[in-house]
C-alpha positions as CSV (number, residue, x, y, z in Angstrom):
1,X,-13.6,10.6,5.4
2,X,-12.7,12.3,8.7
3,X,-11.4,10.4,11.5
4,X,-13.7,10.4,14.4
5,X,-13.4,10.1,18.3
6,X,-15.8,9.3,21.1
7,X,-19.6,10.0,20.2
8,X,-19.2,12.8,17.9
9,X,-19.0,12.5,14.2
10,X,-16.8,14.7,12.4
11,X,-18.6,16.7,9.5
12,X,-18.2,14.6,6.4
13,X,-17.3,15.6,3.4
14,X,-19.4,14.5,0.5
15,X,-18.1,13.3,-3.0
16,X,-19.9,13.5,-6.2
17,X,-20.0,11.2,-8.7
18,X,-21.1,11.6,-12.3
19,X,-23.4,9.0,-13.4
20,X,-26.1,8.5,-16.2
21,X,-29.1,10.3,-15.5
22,X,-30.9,7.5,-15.3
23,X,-29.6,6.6,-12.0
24,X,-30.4,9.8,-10.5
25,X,-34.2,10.1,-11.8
26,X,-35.2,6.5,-11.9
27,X,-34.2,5.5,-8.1
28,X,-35.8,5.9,-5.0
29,X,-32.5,8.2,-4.3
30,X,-30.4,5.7,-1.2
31,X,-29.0,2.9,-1.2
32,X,-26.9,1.8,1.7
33,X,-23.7,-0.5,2.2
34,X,-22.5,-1.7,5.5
35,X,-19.5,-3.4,5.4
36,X,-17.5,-5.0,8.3
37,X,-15.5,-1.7,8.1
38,X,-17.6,1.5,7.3
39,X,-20.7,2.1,6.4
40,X,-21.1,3.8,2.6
41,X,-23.6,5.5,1.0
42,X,-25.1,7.1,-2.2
43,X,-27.7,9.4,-2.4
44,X,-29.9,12.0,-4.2
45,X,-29.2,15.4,-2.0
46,X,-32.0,18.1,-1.1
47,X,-29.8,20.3,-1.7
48,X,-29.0,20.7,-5.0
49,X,-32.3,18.5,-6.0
50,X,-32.6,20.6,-9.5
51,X,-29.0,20.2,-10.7
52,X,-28.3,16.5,-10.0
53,X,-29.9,15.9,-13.2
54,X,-27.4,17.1,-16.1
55,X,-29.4,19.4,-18.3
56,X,-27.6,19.4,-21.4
57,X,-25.5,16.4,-20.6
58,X,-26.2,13.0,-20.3
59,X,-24.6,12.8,-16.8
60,X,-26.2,13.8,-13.5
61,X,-25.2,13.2,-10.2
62,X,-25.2,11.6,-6.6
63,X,-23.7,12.3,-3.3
64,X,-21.2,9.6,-1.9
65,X,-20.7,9.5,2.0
66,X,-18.8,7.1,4.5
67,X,-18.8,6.6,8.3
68,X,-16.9,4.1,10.4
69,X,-19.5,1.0,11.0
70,X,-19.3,2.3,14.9
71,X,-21.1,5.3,13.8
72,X,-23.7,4.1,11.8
73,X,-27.0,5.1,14.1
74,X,-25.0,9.2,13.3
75,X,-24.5,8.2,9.8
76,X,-28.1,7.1,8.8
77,X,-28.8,10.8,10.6
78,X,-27.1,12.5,8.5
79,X,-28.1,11.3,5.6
80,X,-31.8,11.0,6.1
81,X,-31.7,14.5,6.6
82,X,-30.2,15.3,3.5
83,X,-31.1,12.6,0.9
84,X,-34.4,13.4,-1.6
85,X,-36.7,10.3,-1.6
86,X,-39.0,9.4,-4.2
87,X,-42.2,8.6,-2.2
88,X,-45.5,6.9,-3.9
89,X,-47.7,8.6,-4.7
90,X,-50.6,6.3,-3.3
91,X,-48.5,6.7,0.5
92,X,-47.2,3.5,0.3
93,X,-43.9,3.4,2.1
94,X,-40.6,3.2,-0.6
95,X,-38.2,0.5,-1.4
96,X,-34.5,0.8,-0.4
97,X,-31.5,-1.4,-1.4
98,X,-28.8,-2.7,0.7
99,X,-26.2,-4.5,0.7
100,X,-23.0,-5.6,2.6
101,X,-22.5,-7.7,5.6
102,X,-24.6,-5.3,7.8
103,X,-27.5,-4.7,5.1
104,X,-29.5,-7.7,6.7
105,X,-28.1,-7.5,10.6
106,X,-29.5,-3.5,10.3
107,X,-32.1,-3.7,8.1
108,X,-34.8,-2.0,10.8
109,X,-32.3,0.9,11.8
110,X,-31.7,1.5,8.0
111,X,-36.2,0.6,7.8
112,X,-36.8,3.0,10.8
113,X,-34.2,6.4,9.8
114,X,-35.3,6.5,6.3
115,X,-39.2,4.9,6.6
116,X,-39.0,3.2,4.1
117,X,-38.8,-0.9,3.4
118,X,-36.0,-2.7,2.7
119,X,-34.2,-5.1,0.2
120,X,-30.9,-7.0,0.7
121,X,-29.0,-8.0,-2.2
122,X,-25.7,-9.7,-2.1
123,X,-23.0,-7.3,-2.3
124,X,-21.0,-9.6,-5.0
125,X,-23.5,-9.2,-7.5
126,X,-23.8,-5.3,-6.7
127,X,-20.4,-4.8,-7.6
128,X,-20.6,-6.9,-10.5
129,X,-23.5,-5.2,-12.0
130,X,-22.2,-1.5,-10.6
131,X,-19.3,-1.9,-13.1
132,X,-20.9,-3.4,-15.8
133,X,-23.4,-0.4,-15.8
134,X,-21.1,2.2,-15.6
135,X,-18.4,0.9,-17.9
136,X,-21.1,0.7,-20.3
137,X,-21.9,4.7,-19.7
138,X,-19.2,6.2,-18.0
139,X,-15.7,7.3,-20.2
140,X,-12.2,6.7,-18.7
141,X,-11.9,10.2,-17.4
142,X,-15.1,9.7,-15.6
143,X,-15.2,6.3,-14.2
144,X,-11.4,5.7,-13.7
145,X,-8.1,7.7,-11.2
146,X,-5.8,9.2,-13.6
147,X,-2.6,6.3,-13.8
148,X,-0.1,7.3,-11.2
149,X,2.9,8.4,-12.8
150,X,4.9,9.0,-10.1
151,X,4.4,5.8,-8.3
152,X,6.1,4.0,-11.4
153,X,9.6,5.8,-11.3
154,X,11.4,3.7,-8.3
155,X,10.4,0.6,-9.3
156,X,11.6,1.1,-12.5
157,X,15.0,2.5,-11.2
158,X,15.6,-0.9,-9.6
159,X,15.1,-3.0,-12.4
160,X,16.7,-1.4,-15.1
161,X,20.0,-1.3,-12.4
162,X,19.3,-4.9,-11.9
163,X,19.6,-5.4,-15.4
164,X,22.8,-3.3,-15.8
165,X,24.1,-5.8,-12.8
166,X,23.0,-9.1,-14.1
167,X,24.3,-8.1,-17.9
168,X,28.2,-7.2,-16.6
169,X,27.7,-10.5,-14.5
170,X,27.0,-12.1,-17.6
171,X,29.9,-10.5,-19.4
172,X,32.6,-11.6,-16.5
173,X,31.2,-15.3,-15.8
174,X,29.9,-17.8,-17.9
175,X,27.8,-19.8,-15.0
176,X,24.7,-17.1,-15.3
177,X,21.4,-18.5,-13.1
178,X,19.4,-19.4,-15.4
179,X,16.3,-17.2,-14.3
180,X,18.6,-14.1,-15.2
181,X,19.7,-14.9,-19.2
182,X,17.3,-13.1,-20.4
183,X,19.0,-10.1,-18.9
184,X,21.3,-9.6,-21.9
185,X,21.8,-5.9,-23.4
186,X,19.5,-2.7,-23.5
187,X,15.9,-3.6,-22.5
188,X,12.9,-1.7,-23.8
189,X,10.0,-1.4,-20.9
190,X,7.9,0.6,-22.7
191,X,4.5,-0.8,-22.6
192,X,5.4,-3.3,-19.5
193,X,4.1,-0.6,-16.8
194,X,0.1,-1.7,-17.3
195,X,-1.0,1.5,-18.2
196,X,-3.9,2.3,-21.0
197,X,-3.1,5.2,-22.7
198,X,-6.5,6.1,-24.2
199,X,-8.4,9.4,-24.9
200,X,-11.9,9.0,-25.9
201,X,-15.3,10.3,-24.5
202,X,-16.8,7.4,-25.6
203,X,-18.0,4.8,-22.6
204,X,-15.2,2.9,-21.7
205,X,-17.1,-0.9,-22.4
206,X,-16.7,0.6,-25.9
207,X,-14.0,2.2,-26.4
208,X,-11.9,-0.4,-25.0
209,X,-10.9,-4.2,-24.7
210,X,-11.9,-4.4,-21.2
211,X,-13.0,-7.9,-21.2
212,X,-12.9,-10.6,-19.9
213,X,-11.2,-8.4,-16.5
214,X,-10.4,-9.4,-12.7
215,X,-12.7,-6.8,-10.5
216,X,-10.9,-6.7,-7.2
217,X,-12.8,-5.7,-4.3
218,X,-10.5,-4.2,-1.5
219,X,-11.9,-4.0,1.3
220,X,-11.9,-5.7,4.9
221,X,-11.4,-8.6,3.1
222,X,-9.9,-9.1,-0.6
223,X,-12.5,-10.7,-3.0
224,X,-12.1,-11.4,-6.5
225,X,-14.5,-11.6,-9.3
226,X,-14.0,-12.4,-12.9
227,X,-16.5,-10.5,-15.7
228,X,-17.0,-11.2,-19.0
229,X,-18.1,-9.1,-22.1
230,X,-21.8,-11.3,-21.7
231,X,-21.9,-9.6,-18.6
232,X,-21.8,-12.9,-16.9
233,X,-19.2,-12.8,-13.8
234,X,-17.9,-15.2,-11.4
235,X,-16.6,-14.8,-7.5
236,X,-13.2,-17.1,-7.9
237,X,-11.1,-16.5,-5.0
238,X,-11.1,-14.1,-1.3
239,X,-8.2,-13.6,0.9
240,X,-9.1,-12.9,4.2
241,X,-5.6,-10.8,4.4
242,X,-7.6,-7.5,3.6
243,X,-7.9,-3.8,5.3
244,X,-9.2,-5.2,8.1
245,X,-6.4,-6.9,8.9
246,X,-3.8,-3.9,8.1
247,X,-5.5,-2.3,10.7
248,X,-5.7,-4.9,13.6
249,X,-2.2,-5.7,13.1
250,X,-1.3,-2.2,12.6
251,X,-3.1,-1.4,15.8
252,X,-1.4,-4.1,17.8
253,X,2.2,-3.0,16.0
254,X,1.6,1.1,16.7
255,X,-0.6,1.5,18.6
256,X,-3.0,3.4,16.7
257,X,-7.0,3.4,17.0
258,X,-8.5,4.9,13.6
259,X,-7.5,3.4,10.0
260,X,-7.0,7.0,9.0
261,X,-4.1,7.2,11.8
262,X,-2.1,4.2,10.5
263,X,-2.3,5.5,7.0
264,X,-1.0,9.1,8.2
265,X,1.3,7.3,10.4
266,X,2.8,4.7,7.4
267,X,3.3,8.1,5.2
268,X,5.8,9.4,7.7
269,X,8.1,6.2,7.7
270,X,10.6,3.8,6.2
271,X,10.0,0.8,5.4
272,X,13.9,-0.3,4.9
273,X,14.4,0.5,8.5
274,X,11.9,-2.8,9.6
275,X,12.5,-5.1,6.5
276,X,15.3,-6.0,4.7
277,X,16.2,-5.2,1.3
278,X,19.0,-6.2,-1.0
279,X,21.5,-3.5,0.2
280,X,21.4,-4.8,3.9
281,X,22.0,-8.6,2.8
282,X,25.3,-8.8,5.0
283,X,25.9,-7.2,8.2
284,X,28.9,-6.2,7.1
285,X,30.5,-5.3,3.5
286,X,34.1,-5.5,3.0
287,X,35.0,-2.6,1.1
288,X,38.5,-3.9,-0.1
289,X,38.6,-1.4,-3.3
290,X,41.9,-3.2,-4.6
291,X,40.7,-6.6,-4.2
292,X,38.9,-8.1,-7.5
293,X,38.2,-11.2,-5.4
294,X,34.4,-10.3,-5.4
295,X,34.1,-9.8,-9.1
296,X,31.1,-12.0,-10.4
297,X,29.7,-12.3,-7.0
298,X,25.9,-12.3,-7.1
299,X,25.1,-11.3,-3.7
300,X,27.7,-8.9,-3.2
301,X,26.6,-7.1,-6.5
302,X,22.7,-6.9,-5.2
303,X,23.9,-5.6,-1.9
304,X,25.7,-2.5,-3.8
305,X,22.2,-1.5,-5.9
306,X,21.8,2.1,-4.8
307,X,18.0,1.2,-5.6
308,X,17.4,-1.9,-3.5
309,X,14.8,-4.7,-3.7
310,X,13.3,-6.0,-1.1
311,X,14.2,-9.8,0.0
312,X,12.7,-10.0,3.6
313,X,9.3,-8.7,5.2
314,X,10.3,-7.8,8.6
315,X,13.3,-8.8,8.1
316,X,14.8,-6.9,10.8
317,X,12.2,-7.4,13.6
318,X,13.4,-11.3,13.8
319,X,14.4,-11.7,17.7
320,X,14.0,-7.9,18.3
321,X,11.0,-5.8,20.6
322,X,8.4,-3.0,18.9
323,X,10.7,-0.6,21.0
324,X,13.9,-1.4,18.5
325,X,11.4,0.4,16.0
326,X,10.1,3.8,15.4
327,X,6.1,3.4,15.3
328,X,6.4,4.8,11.6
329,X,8.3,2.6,10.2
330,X,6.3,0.0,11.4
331,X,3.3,1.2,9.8
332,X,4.9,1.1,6.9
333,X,6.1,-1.9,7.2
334,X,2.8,-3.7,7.7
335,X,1.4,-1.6,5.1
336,X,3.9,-3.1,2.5
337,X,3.7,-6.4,3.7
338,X,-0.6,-6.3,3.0
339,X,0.1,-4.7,-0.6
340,X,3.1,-7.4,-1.5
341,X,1.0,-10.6,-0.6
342,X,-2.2,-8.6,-2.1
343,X,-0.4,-7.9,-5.9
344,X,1.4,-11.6,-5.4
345,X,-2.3,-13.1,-5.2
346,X,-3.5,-10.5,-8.3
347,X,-0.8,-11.6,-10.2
348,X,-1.6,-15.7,-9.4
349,X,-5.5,-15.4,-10.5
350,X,-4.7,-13.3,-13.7
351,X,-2.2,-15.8,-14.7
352,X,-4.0,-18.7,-13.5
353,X,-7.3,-17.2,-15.5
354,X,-5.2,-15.8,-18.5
355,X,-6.8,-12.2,-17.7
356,X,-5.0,-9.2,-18.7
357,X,-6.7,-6.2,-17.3
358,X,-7.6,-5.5,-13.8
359,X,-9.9,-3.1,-11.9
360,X,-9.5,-2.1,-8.3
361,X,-11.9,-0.7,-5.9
362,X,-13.0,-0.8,-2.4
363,X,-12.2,1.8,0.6
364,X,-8.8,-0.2,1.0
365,X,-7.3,2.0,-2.1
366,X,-9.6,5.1,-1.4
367,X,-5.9,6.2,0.3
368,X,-3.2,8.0,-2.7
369,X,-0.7,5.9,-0.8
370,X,-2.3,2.5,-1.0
371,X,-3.3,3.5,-4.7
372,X,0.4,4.1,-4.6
373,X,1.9,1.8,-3.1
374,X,-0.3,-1.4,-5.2
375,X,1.2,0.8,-8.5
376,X,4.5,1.0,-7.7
377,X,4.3,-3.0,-7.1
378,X,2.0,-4.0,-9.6
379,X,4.8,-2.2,-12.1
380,X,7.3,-4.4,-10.3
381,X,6.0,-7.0,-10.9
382,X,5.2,-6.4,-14.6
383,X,8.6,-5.6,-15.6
384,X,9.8,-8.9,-14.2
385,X,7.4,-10.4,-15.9
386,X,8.7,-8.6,-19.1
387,X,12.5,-9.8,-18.3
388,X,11.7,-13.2,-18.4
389,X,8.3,-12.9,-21.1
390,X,5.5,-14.2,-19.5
391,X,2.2,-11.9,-19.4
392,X,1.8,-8.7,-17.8
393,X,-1.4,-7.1,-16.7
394,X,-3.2,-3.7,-17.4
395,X,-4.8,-2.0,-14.2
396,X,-7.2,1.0,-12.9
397,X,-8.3,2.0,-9.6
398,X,-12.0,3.1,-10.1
399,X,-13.0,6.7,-8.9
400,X,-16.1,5.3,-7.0
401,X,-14.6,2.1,-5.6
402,X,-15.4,2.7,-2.1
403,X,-19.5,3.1,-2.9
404,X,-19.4,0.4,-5.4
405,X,-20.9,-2.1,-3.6
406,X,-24.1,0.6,-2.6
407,X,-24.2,2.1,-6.3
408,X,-24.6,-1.5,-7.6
409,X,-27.9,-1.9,-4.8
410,X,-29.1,1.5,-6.5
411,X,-28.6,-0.2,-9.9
412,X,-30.6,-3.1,-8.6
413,X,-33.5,-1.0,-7.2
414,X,-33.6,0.9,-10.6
415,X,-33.9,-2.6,-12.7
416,X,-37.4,-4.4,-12.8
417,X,-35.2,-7.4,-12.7
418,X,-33.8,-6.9,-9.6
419,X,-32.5,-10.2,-7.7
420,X,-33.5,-8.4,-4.8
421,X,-35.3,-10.5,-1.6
422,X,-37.3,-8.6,0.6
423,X,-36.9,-8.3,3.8
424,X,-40.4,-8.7,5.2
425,X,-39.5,-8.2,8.8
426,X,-38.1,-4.8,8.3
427,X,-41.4,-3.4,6.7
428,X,-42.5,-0.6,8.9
């Protein structure tokens, strides 16, 4: 999504998503969620009316838009120019879905753009019933980001030297902590990163062991939602440490205005130059190269690691000003600090709920660096998990996470048993 200033809207630029056709010639063609954050939407397009249906496939497809929730009166516009609307044919006026916290507080502006009626639904149960539906017809390669490779190679670095530390500390002292033992010899992380390697066409539901799962919602807030293979689900836990507040703090830490800006800005910096990490322990090192007196020494060994770990969140900023800081490293900063307390809590529930396979969405991770950025920790914090051999967890980030939520109200206006309440004020 482009960043916007004043009144004027940027031109988006529109997604597509591959779904069943079934979902592109069996809705009324909207559905709408508006989020304390941005507004999201899915739609059938005018513009290529004839090939969102997949003629020799199974798969057809839908436009997928967001605006900033400030911009929603421009957004609406824009789509209600371009969506194509299945009207009755006896003139009644058509049913749309919404959902999100705004769905009810602007049910007439979305009732008025589009002229239609409208239907709120609860946005839990339309991302709940969006993944069921598409894990059930969508492959891997079609529902799912490719697993970030790259993302995996630091954290790896620092454990594996961690291990090399804590074994030759084992080797020159007999009084080992107790949490490190297990760090004896040659380790083997293969299969500790949480990736699925699989390579089948078939929908995922099936060609996988995807239940029971944790389906994380990342967005202003952090919800989590537990589904099982009846297709039953429960909302278990929210933190209300979510995008929304990465931004507000970021904002009041950088200055900037747009969540776009403090991404751009947390890509330019450096974390280790705000919080501290294992190789800025002391404030000084003596370097006495003769001296063996240090031999054995725990902290002293972590402070050499030439791939550091962090030990402090802001470690640095304690009793110093924003000006002792360069607005970039800030931003990174706070952007670390969300994603460590974020996997920390995934990482709890799973445990806590003996789940082993996680799927993320939400606009929070529409970002390569956030998707990033939760890998590289999530990895972490399965190859400690594989030191001392307690579980570790499988995850995805789902292609459509941001439009979720308003795909799942689609979903809803497609089934006749649709939860939906309607919103009898907002009938024009």
């Amino acid at each position: 999504m482009s960043s916007t200033k004043g009144s004027v809207v940027s031109e988006p630029k529109d997604e597509v998503l591959l779904v069943p056709n079934d979902l592109v010639e069996k809705t009324v063609g909207v559905a709408v969620d508006i989020g304390a954050s941005m507004l999201k939407i899915v739609f059938r397009s005018k513009e290529n009316l004839e090939e969102s249906v997949g003629k020799d496939t199974k798969l057809g497809h839908l436009q997928l838009v967001s605006f900033p929730r400030d911009k929603l009166h421009e957004g609406l516009d824009y789509v209600a120019k371009r969506c194509a609307l299945s009207r009755p044919a006896d003139g009644r006026l058509p049913t749309i879905c919404t959902t999100g916290t705004g769905g009810w507080e602007f049910r007439k502006a979305v009732s008025q753009k589009f002229n239609v009626r409208t239907k709120s639904v609860v946005e839990f149960d339309c991302f709940a019933n969006a993944f069921l539906y598409l894990a059930s017809h969508l492959s891997r390669k079609h529902l799912l980001h490719p697993y970030d490779d790259e993302a995996t190679v630091e954290p790896l670095r620092m454990v594996e030297e961690y291990v090399e530390v804590m074994t030759a500390l084992n080797r020159s002292s007999d009084e080992t902590p107790a949490s490190d033992r297990n760090c004896r010899g040659k380790l083997d992380f293969s299969g500790s990163m949480g990736k699925i390697i699989a390579d089948s066409n078939e929908p995922i539901a099936e060609a996988e062991e995807i239940y029971p799962c944790l389906l994380t919602i990342c967005g202003s807030v952090f919800t989590y939602i537990i589904i099982n293979e009846d297709k039953t689900f429960q909302l278990i836990e929210y933190s209300a440490r979510g995008g929304r507040g990465f931004h507000a703090l970021g904002s009041l830490l950088t200055g900037c205005k747009t969540f776009e800006e403090l991404l751009d800005l947390a890509e330019k910096g450096d974390q280790q130059n705000v919080d501290i990490f294992t190789n800025a322990l002391f404030s000084t090192i003596d370097e006495r190269a003769e001296d063996d007196t240090d031999d054995g020494n725990l902290y002293v060994s972590l402070s050499r690691l030439t791939n550091p770990g962090l030990v402090y969140c802001f470690g640095k900023a304690a009793g110093a000003r924003l000006e002792d800081f360069r607005r970039e490293d800030l931003a990174s900063a706070c952007l670390n600090y969300v994603v460590n307390d974020f996997v920390q809590n995934l990482f709890i529930l799973s445990r806590l709920h003996k789940i082993g396979r996680i799927f993320l969405c939400g606009s929070f991770c529409n970002s390569q660096l956030v998707r990033s950025a939760v890998t590289a920790e999530l990895v972490r914090k399965n190859l400690n998990a594989a030191l001392v051999k307690t579980q570790i967890v499988s995850f995805d980030f789902i292609k459509s996470g941001p439009h979720l939520g308003a795909l799942g109200a689609l979903i809803s206006a497609m089934s006749k048993s649709s939860s939906c309440s309607e919103d009898e004020s907002a009938k024009a």
